[in-house]
C-alpha positions as CSV (number, residue, x, y, z in Angstrom):
1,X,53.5,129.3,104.0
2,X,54.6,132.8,103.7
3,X,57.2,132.9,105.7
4,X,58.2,129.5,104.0
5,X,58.7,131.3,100.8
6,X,59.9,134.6,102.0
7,X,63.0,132.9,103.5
8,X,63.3,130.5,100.3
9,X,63.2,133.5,98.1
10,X,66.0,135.4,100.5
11,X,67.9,132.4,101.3
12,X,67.8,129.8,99.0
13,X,71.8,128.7,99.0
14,X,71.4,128.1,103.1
15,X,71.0,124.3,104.2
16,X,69.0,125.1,107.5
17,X,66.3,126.0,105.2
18,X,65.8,122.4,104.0
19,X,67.7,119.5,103.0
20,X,68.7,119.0,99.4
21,X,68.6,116.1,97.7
22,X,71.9,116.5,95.7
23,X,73.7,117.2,98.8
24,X,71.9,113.8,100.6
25,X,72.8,112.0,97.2
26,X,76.3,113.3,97.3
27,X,76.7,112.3,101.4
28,X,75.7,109.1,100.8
29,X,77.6,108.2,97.7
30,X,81.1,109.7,99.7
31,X,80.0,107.3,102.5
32,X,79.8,104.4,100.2
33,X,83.2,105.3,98.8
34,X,84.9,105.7,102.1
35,X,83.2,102.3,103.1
36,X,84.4,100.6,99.4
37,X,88.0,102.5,99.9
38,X,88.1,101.1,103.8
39,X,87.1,97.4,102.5
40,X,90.0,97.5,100.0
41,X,92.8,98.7,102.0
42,X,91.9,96.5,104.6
43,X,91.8,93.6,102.1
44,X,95.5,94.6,101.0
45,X,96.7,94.5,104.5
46,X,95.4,91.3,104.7
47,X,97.1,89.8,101.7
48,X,100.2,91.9,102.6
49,X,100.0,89.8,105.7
50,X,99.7,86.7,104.7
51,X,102.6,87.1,102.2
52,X,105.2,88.7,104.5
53,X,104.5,87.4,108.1
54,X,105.8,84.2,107.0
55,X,109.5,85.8,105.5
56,X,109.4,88.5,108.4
57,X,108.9,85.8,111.3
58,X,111.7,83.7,109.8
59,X,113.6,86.2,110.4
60,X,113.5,86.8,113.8
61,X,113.8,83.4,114.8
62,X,117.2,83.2,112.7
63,X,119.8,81.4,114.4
64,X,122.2,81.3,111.9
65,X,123.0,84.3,109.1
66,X,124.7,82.0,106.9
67,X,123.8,78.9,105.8
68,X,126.3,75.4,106.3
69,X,127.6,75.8,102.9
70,X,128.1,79.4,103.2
71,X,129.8,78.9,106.5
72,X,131.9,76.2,105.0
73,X,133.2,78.5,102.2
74,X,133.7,81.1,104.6
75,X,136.1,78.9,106.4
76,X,137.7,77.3,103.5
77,X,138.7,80.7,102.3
78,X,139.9,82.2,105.5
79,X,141.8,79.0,106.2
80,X,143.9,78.5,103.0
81,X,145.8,81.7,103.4
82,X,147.3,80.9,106.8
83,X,147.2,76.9,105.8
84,X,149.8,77.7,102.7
85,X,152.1,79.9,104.7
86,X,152.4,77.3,107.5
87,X,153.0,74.6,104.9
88,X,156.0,76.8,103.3
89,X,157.3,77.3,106.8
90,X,157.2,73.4,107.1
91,X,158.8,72.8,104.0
92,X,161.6,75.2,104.6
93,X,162.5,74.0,108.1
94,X,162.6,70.4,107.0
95,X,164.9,71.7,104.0
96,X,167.0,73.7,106.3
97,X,167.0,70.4,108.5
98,X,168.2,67.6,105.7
99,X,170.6,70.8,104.5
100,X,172.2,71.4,107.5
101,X,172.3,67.9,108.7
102,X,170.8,69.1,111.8
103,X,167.2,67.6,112.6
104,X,167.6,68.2,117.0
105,X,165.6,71.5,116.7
106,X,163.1,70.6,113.9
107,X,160.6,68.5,116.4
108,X,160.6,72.3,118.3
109,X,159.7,74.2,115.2
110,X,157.6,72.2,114.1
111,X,156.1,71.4,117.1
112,X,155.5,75.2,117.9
113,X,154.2,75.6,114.0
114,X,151.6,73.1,114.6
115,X,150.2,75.3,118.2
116,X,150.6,78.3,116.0
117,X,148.6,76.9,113.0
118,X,145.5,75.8,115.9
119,X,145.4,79.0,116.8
120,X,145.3,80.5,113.3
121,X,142.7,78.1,113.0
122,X,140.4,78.9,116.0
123,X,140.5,82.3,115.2
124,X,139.2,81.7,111.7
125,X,136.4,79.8,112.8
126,X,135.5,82.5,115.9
127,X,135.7,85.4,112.8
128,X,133.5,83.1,110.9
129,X,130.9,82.0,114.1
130,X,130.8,85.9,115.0
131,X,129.9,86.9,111.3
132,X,127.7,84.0,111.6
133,X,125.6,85.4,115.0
134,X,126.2,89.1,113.5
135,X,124.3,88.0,110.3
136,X,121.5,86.4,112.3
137,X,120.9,89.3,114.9
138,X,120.7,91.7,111.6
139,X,118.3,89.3,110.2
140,X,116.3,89.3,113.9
141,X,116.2,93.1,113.8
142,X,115.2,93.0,110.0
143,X,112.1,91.0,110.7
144,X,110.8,92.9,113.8
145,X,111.1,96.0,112.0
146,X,109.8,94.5,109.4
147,X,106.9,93.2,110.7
148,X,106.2,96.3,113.0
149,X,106.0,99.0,109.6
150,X,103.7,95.9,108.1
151,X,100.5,97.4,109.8
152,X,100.9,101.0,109.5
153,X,100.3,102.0,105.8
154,X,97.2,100.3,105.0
155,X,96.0,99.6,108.4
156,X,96.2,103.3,108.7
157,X,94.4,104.4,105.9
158,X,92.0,101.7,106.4
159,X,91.7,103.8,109.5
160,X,91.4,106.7,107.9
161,X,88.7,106.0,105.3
162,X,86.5,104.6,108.2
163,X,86.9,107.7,109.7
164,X,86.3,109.8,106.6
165,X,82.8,107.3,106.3
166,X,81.7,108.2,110.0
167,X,81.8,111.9,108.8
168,X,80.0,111.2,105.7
169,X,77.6,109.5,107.8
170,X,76.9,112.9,110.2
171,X,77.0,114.7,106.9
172,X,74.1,112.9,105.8
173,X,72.5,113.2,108.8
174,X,72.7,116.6,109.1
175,X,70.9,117.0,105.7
176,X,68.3,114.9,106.2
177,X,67.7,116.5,110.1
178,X,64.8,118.3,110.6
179,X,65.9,122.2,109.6
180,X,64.9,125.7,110.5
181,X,62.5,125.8,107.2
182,X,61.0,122.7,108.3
183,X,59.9,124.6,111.9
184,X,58.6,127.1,110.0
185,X,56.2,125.2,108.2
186,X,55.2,123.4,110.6
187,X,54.7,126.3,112.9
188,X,53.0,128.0,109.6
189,X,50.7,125.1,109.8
190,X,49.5,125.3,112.9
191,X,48.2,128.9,112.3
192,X,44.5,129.0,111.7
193,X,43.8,129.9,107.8
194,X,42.2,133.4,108.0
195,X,39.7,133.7,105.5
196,X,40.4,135.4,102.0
197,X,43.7,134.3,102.4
């Protein structure tokens, strides 16, 4: 007993000397929070999840970038360009034909027009199908990466917080271990009581 309160009275602000029940109190209250603050990130992965997997897996198994509409517009608008100037040409060979009086070599023109205008054509619609496989390989990358950075902010601090409980958990056992003060009683006590004292 008096070494009990001889070291209380010289060291009372050292935790070997005994637990406190503030400190316990505050251990456990941090642990609950990290437990509370784990629960709720985890929960907002979860809805996170369920709201973007969906979108994200779409996206990589894109096909197409551009829907049929989008593709026909696409074509539509790179075809008319090349569409009017062939038509001119047409016109004007047909003109110089009926003006001339000469129609021998209009079969040729026209006939080489119509191989040039295919071509035009086919390379309209390989510009467009390209743009078309472009736009889906984007859209595949898009959805990987997007579904890879899914999991690491709230996973991660989901991760964290259970990590910041488990050392709020050895906090708390630390304070509530048995402690150097706690020897010394119990050493104290095992001293026979002289009498008088």
């Amino acid at each position: 007993m008096v070494l009990t309160l001889m070291f209380q009275g010289v060291f009372p602000c050292i935790s070997i000397f005994g637990g406190s029940g503030a400190v316990q109190g505050q251990a456990l209250a941090n642990e609950k929070s990290a437990s509370v603050a784990a629960g709720q990130y985890g929960a907002q992965a979860g809805d996170e999840s369920a709201q973007l997997n969906p979108l994200f897996m779409q996206d990589i198994r894109a096909t197409h970038g551009y829907t049929p509409g989008q593709t026909d517009e696409m074509l539509t608008a790179a075809g008319q360009g090349a569409g009017g100037a062939f038509g001119g040409a047409e016109g004007q060979i047909n003109a110089n034909a009926a003006r001339t009086g000469n129609a021998t070599s209009v079969t040729k023109s026209l006939d080489e027009m119509a191989r040039d205008k295919a071509k035009s054509a086919a390379g309209t619609s390989e510009g467009v199908a390209a743009a078309d496989v472009n736009a889906a390989k984007a859209l595949n990358a898009q959805g990987a990466a997007g579904m890879q950075g899914l999991y690491g902010t709230n996973v991660n601090a989901q991760l964290g917080a259970m990590k910041q409980q488990n050392a709020d958990v050895q906090t708390e056992n630390a304070v509530q271990a048995p402690s150097l003060m706690q020897d010394l009683q119990s050493i104290n006590s095992l001293v026979p009581k002289m009498p008088g004292m």
